[in-house]
Steps between C-alpha positions, in 0.01 A plus 500: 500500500323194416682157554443266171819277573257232677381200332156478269560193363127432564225764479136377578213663396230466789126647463469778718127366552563166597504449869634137496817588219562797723536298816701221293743683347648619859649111561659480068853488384479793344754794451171740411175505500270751277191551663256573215229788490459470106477222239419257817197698630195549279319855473254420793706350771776776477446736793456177668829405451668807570364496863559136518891563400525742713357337790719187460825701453481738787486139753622249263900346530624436142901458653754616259281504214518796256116643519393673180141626427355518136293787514229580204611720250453873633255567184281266652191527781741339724843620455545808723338337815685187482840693473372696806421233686827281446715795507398525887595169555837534307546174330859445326352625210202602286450314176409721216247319184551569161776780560570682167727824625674651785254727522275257699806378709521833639131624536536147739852598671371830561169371712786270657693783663216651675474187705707476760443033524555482172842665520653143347266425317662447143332510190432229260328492097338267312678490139232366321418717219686611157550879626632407813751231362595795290519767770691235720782720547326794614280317725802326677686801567121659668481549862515224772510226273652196582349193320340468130288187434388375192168429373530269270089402475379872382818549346428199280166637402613809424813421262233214388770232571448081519856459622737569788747568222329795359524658804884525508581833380226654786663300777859594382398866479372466904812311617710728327317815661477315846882402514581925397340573803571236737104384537382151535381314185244170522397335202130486477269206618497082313131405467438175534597501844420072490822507255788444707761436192414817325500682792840384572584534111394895520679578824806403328480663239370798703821495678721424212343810379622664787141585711517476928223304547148398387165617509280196622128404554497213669641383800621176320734726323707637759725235578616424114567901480703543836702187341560643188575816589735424784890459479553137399771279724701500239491862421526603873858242494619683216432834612719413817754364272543784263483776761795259681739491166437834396632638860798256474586645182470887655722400724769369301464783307301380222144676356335192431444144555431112337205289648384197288737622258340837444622892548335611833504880471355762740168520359468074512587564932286816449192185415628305774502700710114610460451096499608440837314832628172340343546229675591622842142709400290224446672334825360759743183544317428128493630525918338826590 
């Protein structure tokens, strides 16, 4: 029901309160933006917000650009009128804070299906707390969703980590949930948005890892991520010529193939395949 095969190599985080970001982010490279009710908006500027966001994306052109609101959580002051309000405008999806069951996934779903714009509208959590990492499964396989993103900030403070390393085992546990269910999985913002190398050091590793994108904060960001996370020339060449041998070899009867000297199997044109569709992806989205 909900189409996750296009491209978040990038995923900005734009205040929902900020008039100028708002208006900015409709001309940047990237593949989604998160308009931000939450963290980015303090206590007294929040219904604000909500009006503003809603004002700019009933009239405002964002292109091909995946639109996702973070709502506050639905035990807050906030919550329930900010899910009204962006349900009616039916956004891709509805980002979820601090999600910690299924349970909350469908009380959301649920509101979803009474209204008829949001009939698209996928939904989204936040992974960003011990219980939820370990109620990943369960949350993945809740209604609607599409995307989990991680929250590596409060999920730092709460395992009382100093490293991206400690963090492993609670990332792993996400993917693994996320790729069960088919979902989208972004790996959770880099800081020190002035630090191009370890920016470009933690996307890598981020997609080593095996993440779809980024989380980012900063404009300045977006072009290292979409980079990093995109097929590579030399990956996209030897996508083409793996998918070429391995249907030579079919046809002479064989079940699999040699490229650079190594087996090419059906699950190795399985990858290739999904490499070339990425990029043909990223082609219309960067030409829509």
């Amino acid at each position: 029901m909900f189409n996750v095969a296009a491209p978040y190599r990038s995923v900005l985080y734009i205040p929902g309160s900020k008039e100028r970001a708002l208006e900015k982010a409709q001309s940047l490279a990237v593949d989604a933006i998160i308009f931000d009710l939450e963290d980015a908006v303090a206590p007294d500027e929040k219904i604000a917000a909500r009006t503003l966001l809603g004002e700019t994306l009933s009239k405002a052109d964002y292109g091909p650009r995946k639109k996702i609101v973070r709502i506050n959580g639905l035990d807050t002051a906030w919550g329930r009128d900010d899910l009204s309000a962006m349900a009616a405008l039916g956004p891709d999806a509805i980002l979820l804070p601090k999600v910690e069951s299924a349970g909350t996934v469908s009380d959301v779903a649920a509101t979803l299906d009474q209204v008829s714009a949001a009939a698209q509208t996928a939904i989204w959590a936040m992974m960003e707390t011990p219980r939820g990492i370990l109620n990943a499964a369960g949350i993945a396989g809740a209604p609607r969703m599409a995307g989990f993103v991680m929250g590596t900030n409060d999920l730092a403070k709460e395992l009382g980590s100093r490293t991206r390393d400690a963090m492993i085992t609670s990332l792993q546990m996400c993917l693994l949930a996320a790729r069960v269910e088919g979902l989208v999985c972004v790996d959770g913002v880099y800081n020190a948005f002035k630090d191009e190398d370890g920016l470009r050091a933690e996307c890598t590793q981020g997609r080593d890892w095996g993440f779809d994108g980024k989380t980012l904060i900063h404009p300045a960001q977006v072009a290292v991520a979409n980079d990093i996370f995109g097929p590579s020339q030399d990956e996209i060449a030897l996508a083409r010529r793996q998918i070429e041998a391995f249907e030579q070899a079919e046809a002479a009867g064989q079940g699999v193939a040699v490229v650079d000297g190594k087996i090419v199997e059906n699950l190795h044109v399985e990858t290739a395949r999904k490499t070339l569709a990425k990029v043909e992806a990223i082609a219309a989205l960067e030409n829509g």
